[in-house]
C-alpha positions in Angstrom: 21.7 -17.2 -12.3 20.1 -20.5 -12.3 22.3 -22.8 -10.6 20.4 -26.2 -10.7 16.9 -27.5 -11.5 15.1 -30.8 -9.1 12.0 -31.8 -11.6 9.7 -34.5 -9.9 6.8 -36.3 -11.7 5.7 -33.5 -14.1 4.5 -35.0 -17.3 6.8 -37.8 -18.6 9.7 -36.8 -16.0 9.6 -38.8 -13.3 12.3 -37.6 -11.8 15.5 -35.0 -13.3 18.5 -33.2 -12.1 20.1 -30.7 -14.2 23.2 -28.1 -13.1 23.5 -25.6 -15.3 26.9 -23.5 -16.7 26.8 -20.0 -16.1 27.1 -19.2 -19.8 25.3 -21.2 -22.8 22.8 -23.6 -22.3 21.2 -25.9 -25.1 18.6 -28.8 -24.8 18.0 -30.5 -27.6 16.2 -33.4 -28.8 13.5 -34.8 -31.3 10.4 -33.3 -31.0 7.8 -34.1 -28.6 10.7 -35.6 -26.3 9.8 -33.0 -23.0 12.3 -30.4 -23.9 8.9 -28.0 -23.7 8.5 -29.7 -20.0 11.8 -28.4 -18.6 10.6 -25.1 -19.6 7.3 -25.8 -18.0 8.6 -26.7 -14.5 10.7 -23.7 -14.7 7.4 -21.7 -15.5 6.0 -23.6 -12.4 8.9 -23.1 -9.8 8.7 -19.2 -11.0 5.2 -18.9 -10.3 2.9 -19.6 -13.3 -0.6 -21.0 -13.0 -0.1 -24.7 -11.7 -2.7 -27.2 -13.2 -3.3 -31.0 -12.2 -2.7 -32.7 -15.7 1.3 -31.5 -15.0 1.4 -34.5 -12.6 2.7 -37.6 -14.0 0.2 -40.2 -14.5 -0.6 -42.5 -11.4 1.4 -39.9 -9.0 -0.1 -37.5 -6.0 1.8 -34.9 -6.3 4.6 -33.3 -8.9 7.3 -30.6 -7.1 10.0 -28.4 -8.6 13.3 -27.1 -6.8 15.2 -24.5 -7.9 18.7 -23.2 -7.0 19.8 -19.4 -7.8 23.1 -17.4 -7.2 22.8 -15.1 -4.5 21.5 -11.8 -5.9 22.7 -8.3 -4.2 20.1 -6.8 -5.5 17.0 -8.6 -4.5 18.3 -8.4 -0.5 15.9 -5.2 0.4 12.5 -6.8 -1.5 13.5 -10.7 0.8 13.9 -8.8 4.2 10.7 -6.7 2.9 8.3 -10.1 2.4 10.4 -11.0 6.0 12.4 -13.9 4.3 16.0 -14.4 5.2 18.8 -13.7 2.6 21.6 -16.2 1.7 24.5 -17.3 -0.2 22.0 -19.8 -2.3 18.0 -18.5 -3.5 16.5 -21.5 -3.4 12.7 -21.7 -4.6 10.6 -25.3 -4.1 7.1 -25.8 -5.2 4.4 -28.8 -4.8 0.9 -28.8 -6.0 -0.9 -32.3 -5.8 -4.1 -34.0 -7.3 -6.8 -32.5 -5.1 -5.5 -28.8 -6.6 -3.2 -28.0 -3.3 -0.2 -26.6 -3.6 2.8 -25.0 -1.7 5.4 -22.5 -2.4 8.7 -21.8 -0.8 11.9 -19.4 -1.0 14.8 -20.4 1.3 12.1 -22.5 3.6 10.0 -19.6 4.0 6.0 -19.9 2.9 5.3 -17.4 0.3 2.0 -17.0 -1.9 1.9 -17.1 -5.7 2.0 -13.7 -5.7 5.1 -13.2 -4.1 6.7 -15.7 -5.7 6.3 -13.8 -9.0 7.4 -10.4 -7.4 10.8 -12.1 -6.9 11.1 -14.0 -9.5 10.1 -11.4 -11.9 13.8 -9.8 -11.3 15.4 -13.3 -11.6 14.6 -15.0 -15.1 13.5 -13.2 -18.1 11.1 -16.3 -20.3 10.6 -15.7 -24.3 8.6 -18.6 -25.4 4.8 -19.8 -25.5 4.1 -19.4 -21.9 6.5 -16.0 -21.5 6.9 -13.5 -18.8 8.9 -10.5 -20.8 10.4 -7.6 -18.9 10.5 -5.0 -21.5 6.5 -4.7 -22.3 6.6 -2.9 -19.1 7.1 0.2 -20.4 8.4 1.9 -16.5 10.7 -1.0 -17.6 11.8 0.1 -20.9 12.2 4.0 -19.5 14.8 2.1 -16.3 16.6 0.3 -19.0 16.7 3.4 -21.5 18.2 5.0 -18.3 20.9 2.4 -18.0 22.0 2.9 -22.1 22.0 6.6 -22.3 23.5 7.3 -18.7 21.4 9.8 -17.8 22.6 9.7 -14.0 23.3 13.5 -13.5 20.3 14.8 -15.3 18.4 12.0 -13.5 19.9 13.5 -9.9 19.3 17.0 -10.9 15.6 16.5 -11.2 15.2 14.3 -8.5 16.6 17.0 -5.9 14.3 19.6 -7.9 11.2 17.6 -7.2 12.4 17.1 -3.5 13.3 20.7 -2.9 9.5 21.0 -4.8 7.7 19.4 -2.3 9.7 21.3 0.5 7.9 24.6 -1.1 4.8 23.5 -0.9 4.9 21.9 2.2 6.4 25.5 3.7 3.2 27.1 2.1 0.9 24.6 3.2 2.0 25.8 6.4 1.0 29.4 5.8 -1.4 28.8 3.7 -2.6 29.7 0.5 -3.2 33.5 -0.6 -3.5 36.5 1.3 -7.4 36.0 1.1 -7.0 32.6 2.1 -4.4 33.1 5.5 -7.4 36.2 6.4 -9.7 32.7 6.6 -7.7 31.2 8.0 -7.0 33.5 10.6 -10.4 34.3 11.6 -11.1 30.6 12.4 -7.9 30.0 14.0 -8.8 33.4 16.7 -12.7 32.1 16.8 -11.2 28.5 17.8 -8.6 29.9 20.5 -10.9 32.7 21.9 -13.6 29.3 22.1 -11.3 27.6 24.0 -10.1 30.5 26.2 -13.6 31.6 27.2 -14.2 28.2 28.1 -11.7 27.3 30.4 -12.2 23.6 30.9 -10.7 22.0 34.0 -9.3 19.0 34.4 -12.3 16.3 35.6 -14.9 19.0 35.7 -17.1 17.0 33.3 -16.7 14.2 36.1 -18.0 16.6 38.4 -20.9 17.9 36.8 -22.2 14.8 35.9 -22.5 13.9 39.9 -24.0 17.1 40.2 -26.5 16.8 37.7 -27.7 13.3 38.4 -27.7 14.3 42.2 -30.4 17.7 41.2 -32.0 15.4 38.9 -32.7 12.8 41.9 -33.1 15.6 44.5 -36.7 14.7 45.8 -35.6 10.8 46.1 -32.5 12.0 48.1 -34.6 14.1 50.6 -36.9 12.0 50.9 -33.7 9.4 52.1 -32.7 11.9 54.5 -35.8 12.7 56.1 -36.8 9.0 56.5 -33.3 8.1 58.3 -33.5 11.5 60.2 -36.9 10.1 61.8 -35.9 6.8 62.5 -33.0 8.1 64.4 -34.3 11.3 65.9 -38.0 10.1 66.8 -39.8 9.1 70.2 -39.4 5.4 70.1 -36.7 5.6 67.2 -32.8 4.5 67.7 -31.6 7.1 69.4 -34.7 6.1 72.0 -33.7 2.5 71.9 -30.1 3.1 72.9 -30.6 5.4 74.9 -32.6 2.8 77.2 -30.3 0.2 76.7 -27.6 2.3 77.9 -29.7 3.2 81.4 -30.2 -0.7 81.8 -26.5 -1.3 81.4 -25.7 1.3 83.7 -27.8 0.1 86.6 -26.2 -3.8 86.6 -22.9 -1.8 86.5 -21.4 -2.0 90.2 -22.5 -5.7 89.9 -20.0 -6.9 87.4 -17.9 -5.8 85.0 -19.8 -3.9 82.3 -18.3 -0.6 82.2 -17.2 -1.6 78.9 -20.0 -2.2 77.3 -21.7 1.7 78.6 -18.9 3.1 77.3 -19.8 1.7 73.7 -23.0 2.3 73.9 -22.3 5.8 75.5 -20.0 5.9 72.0 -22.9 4.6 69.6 -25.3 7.3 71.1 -23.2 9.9 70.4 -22.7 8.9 66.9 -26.2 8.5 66.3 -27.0 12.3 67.6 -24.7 13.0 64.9 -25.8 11.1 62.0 -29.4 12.6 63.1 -28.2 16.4 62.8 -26.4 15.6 59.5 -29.5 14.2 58.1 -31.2 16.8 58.9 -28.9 19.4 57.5 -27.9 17.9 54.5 -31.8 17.8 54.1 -32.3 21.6 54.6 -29.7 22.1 52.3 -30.7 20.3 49.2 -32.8 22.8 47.9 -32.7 22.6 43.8 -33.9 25.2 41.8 -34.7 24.8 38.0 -31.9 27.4 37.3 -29.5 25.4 39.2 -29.8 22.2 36.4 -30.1 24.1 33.7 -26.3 25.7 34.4 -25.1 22.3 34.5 -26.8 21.0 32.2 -25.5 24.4 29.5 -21.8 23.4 31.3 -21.6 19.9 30.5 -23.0 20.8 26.5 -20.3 23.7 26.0 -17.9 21.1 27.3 -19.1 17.6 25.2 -19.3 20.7 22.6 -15.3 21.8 22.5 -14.5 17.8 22.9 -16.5 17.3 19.4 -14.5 20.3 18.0 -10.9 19.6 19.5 -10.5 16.7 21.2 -11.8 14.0 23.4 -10.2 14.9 26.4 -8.8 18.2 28.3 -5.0 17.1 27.1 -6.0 17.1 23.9 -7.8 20.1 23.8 -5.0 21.9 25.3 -3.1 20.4 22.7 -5.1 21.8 20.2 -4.8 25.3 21.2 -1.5 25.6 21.6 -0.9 24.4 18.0 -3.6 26.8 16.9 -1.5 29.8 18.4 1.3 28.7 17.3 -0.1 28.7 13.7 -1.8 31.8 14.0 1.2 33.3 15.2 2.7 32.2 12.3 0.2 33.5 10.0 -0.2 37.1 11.4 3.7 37.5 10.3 3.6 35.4 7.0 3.0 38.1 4.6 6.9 38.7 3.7 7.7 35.0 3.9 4.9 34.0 1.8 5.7 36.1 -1.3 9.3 34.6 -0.5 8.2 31.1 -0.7 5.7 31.9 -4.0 8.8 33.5 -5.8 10.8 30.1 -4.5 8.8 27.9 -5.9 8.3 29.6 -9.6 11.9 29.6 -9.9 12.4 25.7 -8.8 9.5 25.0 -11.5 11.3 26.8 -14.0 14.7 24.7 -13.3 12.5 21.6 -13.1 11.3 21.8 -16.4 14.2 22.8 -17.7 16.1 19.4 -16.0 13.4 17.4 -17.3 13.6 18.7 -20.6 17.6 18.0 -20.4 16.7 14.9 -19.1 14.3 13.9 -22.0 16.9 15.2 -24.7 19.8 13.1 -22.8 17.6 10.2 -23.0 16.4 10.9 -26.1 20.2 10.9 -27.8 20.6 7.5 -25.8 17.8 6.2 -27.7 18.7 7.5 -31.0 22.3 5.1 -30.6 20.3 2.7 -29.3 17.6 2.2 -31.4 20.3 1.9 -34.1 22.3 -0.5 -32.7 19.1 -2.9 -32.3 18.2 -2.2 -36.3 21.5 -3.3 -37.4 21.0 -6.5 -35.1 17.7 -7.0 -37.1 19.7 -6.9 -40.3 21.9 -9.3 -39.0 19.1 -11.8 -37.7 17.5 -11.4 -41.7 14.7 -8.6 -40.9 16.3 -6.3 -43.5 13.5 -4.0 -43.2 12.8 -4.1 -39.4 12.0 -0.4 -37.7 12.6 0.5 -34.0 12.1 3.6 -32.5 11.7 4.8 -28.6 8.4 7.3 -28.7 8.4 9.8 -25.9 5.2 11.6 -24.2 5.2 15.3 -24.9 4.8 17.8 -22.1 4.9 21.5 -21.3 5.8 24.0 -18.3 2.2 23.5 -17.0 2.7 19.6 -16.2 5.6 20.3 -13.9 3.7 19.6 -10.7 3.3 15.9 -11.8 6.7 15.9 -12.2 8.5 12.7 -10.1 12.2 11.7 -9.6 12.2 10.1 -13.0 11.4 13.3 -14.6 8.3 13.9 -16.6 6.4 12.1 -20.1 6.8 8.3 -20.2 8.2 6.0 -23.2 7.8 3.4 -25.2 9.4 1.6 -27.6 7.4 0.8 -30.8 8.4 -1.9 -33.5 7.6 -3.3 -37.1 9.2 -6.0 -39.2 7.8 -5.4 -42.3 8.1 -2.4 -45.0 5.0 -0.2 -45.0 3.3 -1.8 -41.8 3.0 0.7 -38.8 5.3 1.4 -35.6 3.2 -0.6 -32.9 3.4 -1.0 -29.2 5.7 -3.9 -28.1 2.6 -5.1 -26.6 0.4 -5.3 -29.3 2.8 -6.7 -31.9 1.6 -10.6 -32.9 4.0 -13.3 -31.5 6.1 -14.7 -34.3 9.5 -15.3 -35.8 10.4 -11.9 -36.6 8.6 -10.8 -32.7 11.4 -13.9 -31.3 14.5 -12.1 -33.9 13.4 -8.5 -32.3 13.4 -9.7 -28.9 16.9 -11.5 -29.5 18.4 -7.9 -30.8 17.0 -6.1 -27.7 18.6 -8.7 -25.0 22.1 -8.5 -27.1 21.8 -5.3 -26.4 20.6 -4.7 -22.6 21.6 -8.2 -21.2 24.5 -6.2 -19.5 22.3 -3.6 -18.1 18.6 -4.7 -17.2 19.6 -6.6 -14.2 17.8 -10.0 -14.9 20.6 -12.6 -14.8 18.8 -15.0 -16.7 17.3 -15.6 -20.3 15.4 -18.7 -21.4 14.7 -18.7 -25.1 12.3 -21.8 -26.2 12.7 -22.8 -29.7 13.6 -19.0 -31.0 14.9 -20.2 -33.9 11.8 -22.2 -35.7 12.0 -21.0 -39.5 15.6 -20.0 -39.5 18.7 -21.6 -40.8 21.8 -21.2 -42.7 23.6 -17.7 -42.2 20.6 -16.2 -39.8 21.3 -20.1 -37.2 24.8 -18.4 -37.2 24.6 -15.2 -36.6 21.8 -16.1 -33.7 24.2 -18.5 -32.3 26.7 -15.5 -32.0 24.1 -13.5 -30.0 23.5 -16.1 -28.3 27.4 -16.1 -27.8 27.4 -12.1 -26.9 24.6 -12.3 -24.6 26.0 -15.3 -22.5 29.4 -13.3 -21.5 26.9 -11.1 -19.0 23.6 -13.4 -18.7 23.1 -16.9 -18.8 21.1 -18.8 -21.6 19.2 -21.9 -21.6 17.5 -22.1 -24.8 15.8 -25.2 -26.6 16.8 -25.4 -30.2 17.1 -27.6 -33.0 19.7 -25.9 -34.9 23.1 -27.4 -34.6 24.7 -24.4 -34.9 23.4 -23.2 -31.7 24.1 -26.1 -29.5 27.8 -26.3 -31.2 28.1 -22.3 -29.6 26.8 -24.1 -26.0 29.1 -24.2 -23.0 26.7 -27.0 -21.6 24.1 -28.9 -23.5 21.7 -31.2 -22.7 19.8 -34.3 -24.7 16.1 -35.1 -23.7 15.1 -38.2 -24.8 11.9 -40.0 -24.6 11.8 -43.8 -24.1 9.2 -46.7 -23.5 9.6 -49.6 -21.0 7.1 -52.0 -19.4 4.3 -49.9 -21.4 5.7 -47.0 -19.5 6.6 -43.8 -21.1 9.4 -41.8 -19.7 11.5 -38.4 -20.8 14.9 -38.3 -18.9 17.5 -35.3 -19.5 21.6 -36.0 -19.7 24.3 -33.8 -19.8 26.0 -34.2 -22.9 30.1 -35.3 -22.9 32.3 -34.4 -25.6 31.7 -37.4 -27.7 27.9 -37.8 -27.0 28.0 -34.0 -28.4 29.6 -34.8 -31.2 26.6 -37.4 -31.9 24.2 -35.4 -30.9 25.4 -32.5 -33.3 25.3 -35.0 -36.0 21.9 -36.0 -35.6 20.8 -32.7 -35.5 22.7 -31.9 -38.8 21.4 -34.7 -40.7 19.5 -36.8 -38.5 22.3 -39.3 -38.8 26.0 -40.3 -37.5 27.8 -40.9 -40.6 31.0 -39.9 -41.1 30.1 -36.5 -43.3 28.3 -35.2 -40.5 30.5 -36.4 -37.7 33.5 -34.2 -39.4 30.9 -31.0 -40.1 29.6 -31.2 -36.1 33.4 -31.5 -35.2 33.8 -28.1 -37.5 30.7 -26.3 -35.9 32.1 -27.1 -32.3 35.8 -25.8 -33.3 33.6 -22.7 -33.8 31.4 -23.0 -31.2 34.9 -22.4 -28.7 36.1 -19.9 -31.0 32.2 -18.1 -29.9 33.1 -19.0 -26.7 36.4 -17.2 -26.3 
């Protein structure tokens, strides 16, 4: 429910504050005062296409602010788009001259996008500019729901379909039929007998690679060796050169103290022998033969091979077998469970298309009622020959797999005003007087049930008056025990039926034009009733608007 409105420099409003009764609604006023431009910032605040010539003229900027009851419902789609829930919705929106603009819900930054997806489930628009919920037709088939209370048919197919896709997922498994498991078996043995034969250690790739880049560099690394083996092992060469220095030491020895310094020589000599005779083994040794590299070389392939097929690493290709043997396991002894699961599954298609079709005849005897109901409101609202009717999609066994939880075939409901003129999609029927009396009907009848919480009807009843302005100020009535109205209207039989109305009046001042919005008392009703009777404040219609308020409370109660 729309709580209160905060309009700032759109149009002729420089500035308005309206709170707004939870039941019946009415501005009124002569035309072109701005009652259209209270509807327009509520377009704005809900989203619609902002444009600059909405800002008052010689202003930067126009903003709208709008307060909502808390609603239950939308709590899961606010913590989805990670905005806060509270007691109060409250949406704010600015857009300014250079074609900037900012939207908000309860201080958080949304885009216009969002802003629509929430407010789509608050306010429900009939007018010029409208946003309808019932020319959705996965709308129409959730509120048809709601009439016929189709709840146990509804669960029935919805455990169907999940017990469905259990089946098939438990087949999946097994796969397909016998011919199909004997394919599947064959790869599954090929892939683990692959694996097996292979027997891929753990950093063994590592290990070839050295391998192979040290056979591949074999003549640079003997010739390495050979050259250090020289310079230590040859005459004149370190082991030479030490060797005398370590005589020289020893022969100034008893003269000083320079023991120390033989014994580290004696220790560098020794280690130089040594680095000489591993030199020259490691050199005999590295003797690479073609057949050598090519084994590594057919190693490291079969291994960069298996990681293509099964994994990038030896975990995962260990992983990879052990599902495989599980699932061959599985299908060497699935011949019993898969005609099991096949006869399974035949008998949940047959119950789900047997609990759609219960569904579809449950919904379809909600309809009949419904669709009734809504004619006899068109009589009512003077469309003596108005036709309604909820068409439904045909479908067969075969279409059970596209069976979901809401069963299978859509609906739609399909209208005409007028004798010997056609049933035609909600959608495609031309905006008029008869479209705004057919919409009126509908909401009487779902405003309980559809889940919006408010209606705004702008100027619904052009071209009506005498007993039709009645009986719409009676829906109007009805429809407010459950949902909240604001409506525009010029009918004074509507705003008498009004738990709150409003007068928008446009004045001039200092070659300034303004429009500024007032909540009506009891005795500026009374006037306002009486303008709108007669366009005067005489006495005769002073006594007929106090008449039409003593039955606007009886509407009321």
């Amino acid at each position: 429910m729309l709580k209160s409105l905060s309009i700032r420099n759109i149009a002729l409003i420089d500035r308005a504050d309206l709170e707004f009764s939870e039941g019946l609604n009415v501005l009124s006023g002569e035309t072109g005062a701005g009652k259209s431009v209270i509807l327009d910032s509520i377009d704005f605040v809900l989203g619609a296409k902002a444009d600059k010539s909405m800002i008052r003229f010689g202003q930067t900027e126009c903003s709208v602010r709008a307060e909502f009851s808390a609603d239950k419902e939308l709590d899961a789609l606010l913590g989805e788009l990670d905005i806060e829930p509270d007691d109060v919705l409250v949406l704010s929106r600015k857009f300014t001259q250079d074609g900037k603009g900012s939207a908000k819900v309860n201080g958080c930054t949304v885009s216009a996008a969002m802003l629509r997806r929430i407010t789509s489930r608050l306010v429900d628009v009939h007018g010029q500019s409208e946003h309808f919920f019932l020319l959705k037709e996965s709308n129409q088939l959730r509120l048809l729901d709601r009439i016929s209370g189709v709840g146990a048919q509804k669960k029935r197919v919805e455990e169907l379909v999940s017990a469905r896709k259990e089946l098939l997922k438990s087949l999946s498994l097994i796969g397909g039929d016998e011919g199909e498991r004997s394919r599947r078996l064959d790869i599954l043995r090929f892939q683990i007998d692959e694996i097996g034969r292979a027997d891929v250690k753990e950093g063994e790739e590592e290990s070839l690679l050295a391998l192979r880049a040290k056979y591949q560099n074999a003549e640079k690394i003997l010739g390495g060796l050979n050259t250090a083996r020289e310079c230590l092992e040859t005459d004149g060469g370190a082991t030479d050169a030490v060797n005398t220095a370590l005589r020289a030491l020893r022969s100034i020895a008893r003269f000083g103290d320079y023991e120390g310094l033989c014994e580290r020589l004696e220790n560098v000599l020794a280690e130089l022998s040594d680095l000489g005779g591993e030199t020259g083994s490691l050199a005999g040794e590295l003797e690479v033969d073609e057949g050598a590299l090519e084994r590594v070389e057919n190693r490291i392939d079969e291994i960069r091979s298996l990681k293509k097929k099964y994994g990038n690493s030896v975990t995962e290709i260990s992983a990879f077998l052990k599902r495989a043997e599980e699932e061959r396991e599985l299908l060497e002894n699935s011949g019993a469970r898969y005609e099991k699961l096949t006869t399974e599954l035949a008998e949940t298609d047959e119950a789900l298309h047997a609990a759609c079709v219960a569904l579809t005849e449950a919904r379809k005897k909600g309809a009949k009622g419904f669709t009734e109901r809504v004619i006899g409101e068109l009589k009512t609202l003077n469309i003596p020959s108005a036709r309604f009717s909820v068409e439904f999609d045909p479908y067969t066994r075969e279409d059970v797999p596209k069976a979901t939880s809401e069963g299978l075939g859509g609906v739609r409901f399909l209208f005409s005003a007028n004798a010997g003129e056609p049933l035609k999609e909600l959608g495609k029927i031309i905006s008029g007087g008869e479209m705004s009396r057919f919409m009126l009907a509908i909401k009487a009848q779902l405003s309980s049930v559809n889940g919006i919480g408010t209606y705004i009807f702008d100027e619904i009843d052009a071209g009506i008056g005498g007993k039709t302005a009645k009986v719409v100020a009676e829906k109007f009535a009805a429809i407010s025990k459950t949902t909240q109205v604001i409506a525009v209207s010029h009918l004074a039989q509507i705003a008498a039926a009004a738990d709150r109305q409003f007068l928008i009046e446009k004045t001039e001042a200092g070659e300034k034009t303004r429009t500024s919005v007032h909540a009506l008392d009891a005795e500026a009703r009374r006037l306002e009733l009486a303008r709108l009777l007669s366009g005067d404040t005489d006495e005769l219609s002073l006594q007929h608007a106090d008449a039409l308020l003593e039955e606007g409370k009886k509407l009321r109660k």
